[in-house]
N, CA, C and O atoms as CSV, one atom per row, in Angstrom:
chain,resi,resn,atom,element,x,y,z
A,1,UNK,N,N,-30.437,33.097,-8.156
A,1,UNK,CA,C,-30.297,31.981,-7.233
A,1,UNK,C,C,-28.887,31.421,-7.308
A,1,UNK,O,O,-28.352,30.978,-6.291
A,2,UNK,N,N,-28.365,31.426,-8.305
A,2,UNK,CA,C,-27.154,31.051,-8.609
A,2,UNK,C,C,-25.784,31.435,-8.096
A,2,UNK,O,O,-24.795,30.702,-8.128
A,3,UNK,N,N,-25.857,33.150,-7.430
A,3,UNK,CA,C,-25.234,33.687,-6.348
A,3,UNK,C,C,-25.333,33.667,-5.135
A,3,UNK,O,O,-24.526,34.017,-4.273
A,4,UNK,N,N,-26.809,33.057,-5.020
A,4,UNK,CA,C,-27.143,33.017,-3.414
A,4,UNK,C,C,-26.397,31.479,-3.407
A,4,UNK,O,O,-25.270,31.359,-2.927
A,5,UNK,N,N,-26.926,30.642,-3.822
A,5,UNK,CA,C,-26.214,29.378,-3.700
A,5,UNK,C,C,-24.856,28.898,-3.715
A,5,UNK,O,O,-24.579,27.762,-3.329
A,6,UNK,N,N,-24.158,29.560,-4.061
A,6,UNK,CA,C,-22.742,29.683,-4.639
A,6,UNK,C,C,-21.851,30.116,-3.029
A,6,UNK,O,O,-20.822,29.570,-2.631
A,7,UNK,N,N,-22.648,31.279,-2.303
A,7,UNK,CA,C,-22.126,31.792,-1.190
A,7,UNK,C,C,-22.324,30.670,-0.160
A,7,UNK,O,O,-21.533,30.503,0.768
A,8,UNK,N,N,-23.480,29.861,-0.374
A,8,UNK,CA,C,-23.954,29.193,0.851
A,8,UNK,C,C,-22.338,28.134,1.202
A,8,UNK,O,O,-22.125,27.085,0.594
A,9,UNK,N,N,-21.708,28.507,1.903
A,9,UNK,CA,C,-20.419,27.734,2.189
A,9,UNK,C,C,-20.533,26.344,3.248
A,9,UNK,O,O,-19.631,25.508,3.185
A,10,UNK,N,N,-21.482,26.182,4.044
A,10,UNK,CA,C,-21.612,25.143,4.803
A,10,UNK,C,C,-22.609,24.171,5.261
A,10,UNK,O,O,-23.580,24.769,5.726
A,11,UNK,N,N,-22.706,23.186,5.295
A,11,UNK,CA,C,-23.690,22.133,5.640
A,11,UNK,C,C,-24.860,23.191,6.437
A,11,UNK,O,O,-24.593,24.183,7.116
A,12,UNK,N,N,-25.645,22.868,6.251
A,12,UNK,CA,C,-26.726,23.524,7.048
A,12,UNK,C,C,-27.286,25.066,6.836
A,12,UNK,O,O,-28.232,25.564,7.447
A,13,UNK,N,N,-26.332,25.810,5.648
A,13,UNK,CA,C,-26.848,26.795,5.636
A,13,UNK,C,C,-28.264,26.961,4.861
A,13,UNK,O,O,-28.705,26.126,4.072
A,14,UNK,N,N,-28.970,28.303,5.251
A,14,UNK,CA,C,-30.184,28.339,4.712
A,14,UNK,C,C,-30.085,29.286,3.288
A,14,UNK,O,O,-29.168,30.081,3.083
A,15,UNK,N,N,-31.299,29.017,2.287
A,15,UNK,CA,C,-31.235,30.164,1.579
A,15,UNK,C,C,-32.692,30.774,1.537
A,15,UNK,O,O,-33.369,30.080,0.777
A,16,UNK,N,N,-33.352,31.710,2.019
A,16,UNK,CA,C,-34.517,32.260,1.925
A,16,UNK,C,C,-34.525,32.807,0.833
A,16,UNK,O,O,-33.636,33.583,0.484
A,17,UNK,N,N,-36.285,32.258,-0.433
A,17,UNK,CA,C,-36.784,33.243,-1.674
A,17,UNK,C,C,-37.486,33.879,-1.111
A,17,UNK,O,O,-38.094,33.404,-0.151
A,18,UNK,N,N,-37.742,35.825,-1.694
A,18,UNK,CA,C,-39.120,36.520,-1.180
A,18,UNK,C,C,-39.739,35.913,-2.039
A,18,UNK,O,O,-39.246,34.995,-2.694
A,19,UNK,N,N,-41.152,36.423,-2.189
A,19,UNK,CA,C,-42.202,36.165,-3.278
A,19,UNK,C,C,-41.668,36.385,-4.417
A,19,UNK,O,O,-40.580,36.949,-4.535
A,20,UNK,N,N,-42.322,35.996,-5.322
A,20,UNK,CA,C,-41.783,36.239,-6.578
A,20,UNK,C,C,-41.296,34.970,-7.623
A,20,UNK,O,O,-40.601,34.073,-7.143
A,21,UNK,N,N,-41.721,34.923,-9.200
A,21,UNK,CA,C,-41.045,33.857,-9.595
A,21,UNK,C,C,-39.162,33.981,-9.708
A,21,UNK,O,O,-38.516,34.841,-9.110
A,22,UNK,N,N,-38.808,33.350,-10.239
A,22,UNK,CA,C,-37.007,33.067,-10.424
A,22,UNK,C,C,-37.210,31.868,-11.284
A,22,UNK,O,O,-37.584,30.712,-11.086
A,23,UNK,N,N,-36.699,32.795,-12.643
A,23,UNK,CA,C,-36.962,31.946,-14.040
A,23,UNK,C,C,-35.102,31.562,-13.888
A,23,UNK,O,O,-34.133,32.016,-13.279
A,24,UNK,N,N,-35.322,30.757,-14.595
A,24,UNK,CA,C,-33.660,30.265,-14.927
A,24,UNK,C,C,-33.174,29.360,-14.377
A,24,UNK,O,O,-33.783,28.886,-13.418
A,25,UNK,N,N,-31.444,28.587,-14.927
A,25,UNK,CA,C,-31.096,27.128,-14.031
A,25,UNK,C,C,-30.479,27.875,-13.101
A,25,UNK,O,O,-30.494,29.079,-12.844
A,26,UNK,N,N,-29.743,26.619,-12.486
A,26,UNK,CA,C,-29.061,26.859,-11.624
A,26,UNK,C,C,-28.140,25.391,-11.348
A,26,UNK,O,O,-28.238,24.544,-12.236
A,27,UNK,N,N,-27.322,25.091,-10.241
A,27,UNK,CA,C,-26.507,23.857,-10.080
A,27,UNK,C,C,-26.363,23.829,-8.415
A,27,UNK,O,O,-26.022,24.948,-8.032
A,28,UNK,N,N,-26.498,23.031,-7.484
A,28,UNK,CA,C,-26.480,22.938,-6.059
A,28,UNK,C,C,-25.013,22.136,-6.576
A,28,UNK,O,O,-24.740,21.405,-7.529
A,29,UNK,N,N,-24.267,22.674,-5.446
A,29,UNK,CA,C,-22.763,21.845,-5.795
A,29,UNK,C,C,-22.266,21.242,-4.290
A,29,UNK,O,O,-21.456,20.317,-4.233
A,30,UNK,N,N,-22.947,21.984,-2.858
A,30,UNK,CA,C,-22.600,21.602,-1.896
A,30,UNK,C,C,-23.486,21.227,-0.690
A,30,UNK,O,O,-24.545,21.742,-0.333
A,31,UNK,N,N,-22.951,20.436,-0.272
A,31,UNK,CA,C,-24.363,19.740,0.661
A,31,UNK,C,C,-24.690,20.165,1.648
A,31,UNK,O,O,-23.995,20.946,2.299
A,32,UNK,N,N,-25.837,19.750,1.999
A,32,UNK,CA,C,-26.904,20.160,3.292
A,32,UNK,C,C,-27.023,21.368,3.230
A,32,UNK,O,O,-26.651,22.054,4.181
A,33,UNK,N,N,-27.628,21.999,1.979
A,33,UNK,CA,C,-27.944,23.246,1.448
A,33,UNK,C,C,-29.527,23.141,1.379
A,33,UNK,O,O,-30.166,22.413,0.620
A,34,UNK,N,N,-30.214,24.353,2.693
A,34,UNK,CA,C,-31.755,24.216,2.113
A,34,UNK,C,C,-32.033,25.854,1.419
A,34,UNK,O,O,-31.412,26.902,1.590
A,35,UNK,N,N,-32.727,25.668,0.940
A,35,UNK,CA,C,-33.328,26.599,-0.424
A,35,UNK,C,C,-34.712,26.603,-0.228
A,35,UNK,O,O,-35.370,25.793,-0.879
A,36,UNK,N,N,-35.405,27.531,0.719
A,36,UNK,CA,C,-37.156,27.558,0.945
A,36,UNK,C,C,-37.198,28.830,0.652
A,36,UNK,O,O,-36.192,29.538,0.632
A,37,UNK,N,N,-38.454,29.266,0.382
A,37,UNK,CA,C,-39.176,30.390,0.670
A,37,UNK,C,C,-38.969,31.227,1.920
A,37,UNK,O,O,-38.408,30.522,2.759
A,38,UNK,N,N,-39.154,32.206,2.286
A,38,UNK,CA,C,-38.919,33.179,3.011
A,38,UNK,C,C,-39.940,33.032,4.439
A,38,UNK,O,O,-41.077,33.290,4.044
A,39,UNK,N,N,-39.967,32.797,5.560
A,39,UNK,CA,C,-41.439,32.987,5.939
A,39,UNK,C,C,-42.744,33.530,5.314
A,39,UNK,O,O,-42.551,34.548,4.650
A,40,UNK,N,N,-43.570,33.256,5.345
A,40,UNK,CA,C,-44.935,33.988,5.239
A,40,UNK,C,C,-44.260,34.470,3.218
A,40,UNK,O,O,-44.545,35.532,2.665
A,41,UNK,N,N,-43.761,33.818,2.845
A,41,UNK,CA,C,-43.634,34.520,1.585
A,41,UNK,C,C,-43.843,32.951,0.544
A,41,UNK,O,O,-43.943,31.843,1.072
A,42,UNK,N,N,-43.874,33.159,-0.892
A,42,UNK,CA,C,-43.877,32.419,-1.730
A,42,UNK,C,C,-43.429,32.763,-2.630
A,42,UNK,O,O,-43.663,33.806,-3.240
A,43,UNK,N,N,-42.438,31.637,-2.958
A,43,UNK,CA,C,-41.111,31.899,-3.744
A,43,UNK,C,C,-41.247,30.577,-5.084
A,43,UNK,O,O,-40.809,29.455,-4.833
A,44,UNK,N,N,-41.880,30.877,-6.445
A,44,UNK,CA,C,-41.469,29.725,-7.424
A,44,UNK,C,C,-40.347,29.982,-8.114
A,44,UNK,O,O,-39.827,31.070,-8.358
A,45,UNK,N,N,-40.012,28.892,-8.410
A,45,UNK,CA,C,-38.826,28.088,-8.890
A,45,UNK,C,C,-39.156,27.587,-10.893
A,45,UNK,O,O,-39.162,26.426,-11.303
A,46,UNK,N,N,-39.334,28.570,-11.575
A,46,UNK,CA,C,-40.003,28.677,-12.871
A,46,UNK,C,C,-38.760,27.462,-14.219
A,46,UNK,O,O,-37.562,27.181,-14.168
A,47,UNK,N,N,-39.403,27.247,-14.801
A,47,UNK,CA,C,-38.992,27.270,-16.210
A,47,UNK,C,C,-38.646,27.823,-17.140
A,47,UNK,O,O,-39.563,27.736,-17.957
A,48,UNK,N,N,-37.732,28.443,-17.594
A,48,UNK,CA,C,-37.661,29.051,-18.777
A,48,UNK,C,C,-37.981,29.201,-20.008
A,48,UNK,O,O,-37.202,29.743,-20.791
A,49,UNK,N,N,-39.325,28.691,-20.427
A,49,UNK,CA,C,-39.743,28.488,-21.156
A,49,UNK,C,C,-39.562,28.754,-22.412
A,49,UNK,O,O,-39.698,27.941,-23.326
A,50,UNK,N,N,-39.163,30.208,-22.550
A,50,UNK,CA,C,-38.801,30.935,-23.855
A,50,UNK,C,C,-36.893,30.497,-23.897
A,50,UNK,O,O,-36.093,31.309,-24.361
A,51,UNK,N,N,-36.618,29.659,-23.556
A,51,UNK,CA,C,-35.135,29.382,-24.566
A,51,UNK,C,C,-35.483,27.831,-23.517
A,51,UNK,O,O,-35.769,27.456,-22.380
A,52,UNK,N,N,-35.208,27.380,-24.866
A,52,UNK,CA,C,-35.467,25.636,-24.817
A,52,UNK,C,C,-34.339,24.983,-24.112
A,52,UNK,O,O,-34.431,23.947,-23.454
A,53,UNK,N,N,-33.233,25.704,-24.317
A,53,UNK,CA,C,-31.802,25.209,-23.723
A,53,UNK,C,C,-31.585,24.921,-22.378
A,53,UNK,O,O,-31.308,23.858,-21.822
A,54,UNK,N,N,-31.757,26.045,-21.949
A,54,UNK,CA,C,-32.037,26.348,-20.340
A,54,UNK,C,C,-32.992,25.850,-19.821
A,54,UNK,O,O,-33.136,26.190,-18.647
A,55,UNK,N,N,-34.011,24.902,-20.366
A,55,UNK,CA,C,-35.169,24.785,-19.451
A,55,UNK,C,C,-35.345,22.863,-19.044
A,55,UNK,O,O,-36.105,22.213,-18.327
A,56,UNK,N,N,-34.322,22.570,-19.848
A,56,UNK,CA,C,-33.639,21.139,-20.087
A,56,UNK,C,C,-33.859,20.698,-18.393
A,56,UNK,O,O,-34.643,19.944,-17.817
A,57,UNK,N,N,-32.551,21.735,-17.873
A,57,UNK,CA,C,-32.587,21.010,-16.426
A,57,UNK,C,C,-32.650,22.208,-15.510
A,57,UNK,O,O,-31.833,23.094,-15.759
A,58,UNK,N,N,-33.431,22.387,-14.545
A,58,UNK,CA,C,-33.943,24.251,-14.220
A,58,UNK,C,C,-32.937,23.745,-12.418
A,58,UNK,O,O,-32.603,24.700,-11.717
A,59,UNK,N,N,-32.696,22.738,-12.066
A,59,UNK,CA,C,-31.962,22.835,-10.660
A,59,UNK,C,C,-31.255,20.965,-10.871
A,59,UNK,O,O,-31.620,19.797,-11.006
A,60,UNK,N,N,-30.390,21.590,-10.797
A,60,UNK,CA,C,-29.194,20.493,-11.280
A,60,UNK,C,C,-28.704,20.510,-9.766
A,60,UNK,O,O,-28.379,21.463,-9.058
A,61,UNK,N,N,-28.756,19.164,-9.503
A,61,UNK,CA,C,-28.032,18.950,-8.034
A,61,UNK,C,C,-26.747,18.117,-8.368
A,61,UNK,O,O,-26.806,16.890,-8.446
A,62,UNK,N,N,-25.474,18.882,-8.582
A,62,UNK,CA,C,-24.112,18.029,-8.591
A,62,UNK,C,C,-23.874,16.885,-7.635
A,62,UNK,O,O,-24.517,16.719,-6.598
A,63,UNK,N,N,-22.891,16.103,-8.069
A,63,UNK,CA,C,-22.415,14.481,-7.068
A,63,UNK,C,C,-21.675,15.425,-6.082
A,63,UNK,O,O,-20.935,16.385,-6.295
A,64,UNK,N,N,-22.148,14.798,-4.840
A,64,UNK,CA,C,-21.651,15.681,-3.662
A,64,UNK,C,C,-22.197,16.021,-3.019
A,64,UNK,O,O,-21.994,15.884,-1.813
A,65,UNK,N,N,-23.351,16.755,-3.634
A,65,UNK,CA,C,-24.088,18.148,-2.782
A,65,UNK,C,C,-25.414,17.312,-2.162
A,65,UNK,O,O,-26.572,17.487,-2.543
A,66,UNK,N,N,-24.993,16.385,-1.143
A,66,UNK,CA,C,-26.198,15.263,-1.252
A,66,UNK,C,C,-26.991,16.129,0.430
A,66,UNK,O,O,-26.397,17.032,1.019
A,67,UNK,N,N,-28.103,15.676,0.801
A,67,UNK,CA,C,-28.307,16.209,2.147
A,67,UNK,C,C,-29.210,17.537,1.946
A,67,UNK,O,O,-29.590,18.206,2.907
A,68,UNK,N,N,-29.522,17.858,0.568
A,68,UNK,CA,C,-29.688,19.297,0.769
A,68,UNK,C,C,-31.743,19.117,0.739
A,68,UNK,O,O,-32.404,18.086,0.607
A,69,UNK,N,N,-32.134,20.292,0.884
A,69,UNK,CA,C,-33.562,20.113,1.258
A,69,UNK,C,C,-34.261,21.603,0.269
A,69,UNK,O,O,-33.805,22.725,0.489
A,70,UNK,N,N,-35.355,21.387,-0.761
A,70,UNK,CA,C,-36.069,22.289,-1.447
A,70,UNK,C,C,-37.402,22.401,-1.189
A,70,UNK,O,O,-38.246,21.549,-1.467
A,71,UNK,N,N,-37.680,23.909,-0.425
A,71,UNK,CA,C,-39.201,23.925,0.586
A,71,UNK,C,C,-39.672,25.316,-0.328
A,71,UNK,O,O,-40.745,25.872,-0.097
């Protein structure tokens, strides 16, 4: 998620998950960024459970990246 998000360069872009979990963090840094599921698909957004470090904060939204939408 962390590459898909990274590319998203402009207000309004989308990011479609297929099915499937997606363990790990991540950081939203720019705004009016939405991040849903795929049509007809279901996409979780997991915990990392097995390393305690990483599971602290699993989607970190930076100052800035305000506007954005998680479906």
């Amino acid at each position: 998620i962390n590459h898909l998000v990274s590319h998203a360069v402009i207000a309004g872009d989308r990011i479609y998950l297929r099915n499937g979990t997606y363990a790990g963090s991540f950081s939203i840094t720019r705004s009016g960024i939405t991040l849903q599921s795929a049509p007809g698909e279901w996409a979780v957004i997991a915990s990392p459970m097995n390393d305690p470090i990483m599971s602290v904060n699993v989607i970190t939204i930076r100052p800035g990246a305000d506007g954005g939408v998680l479906r």
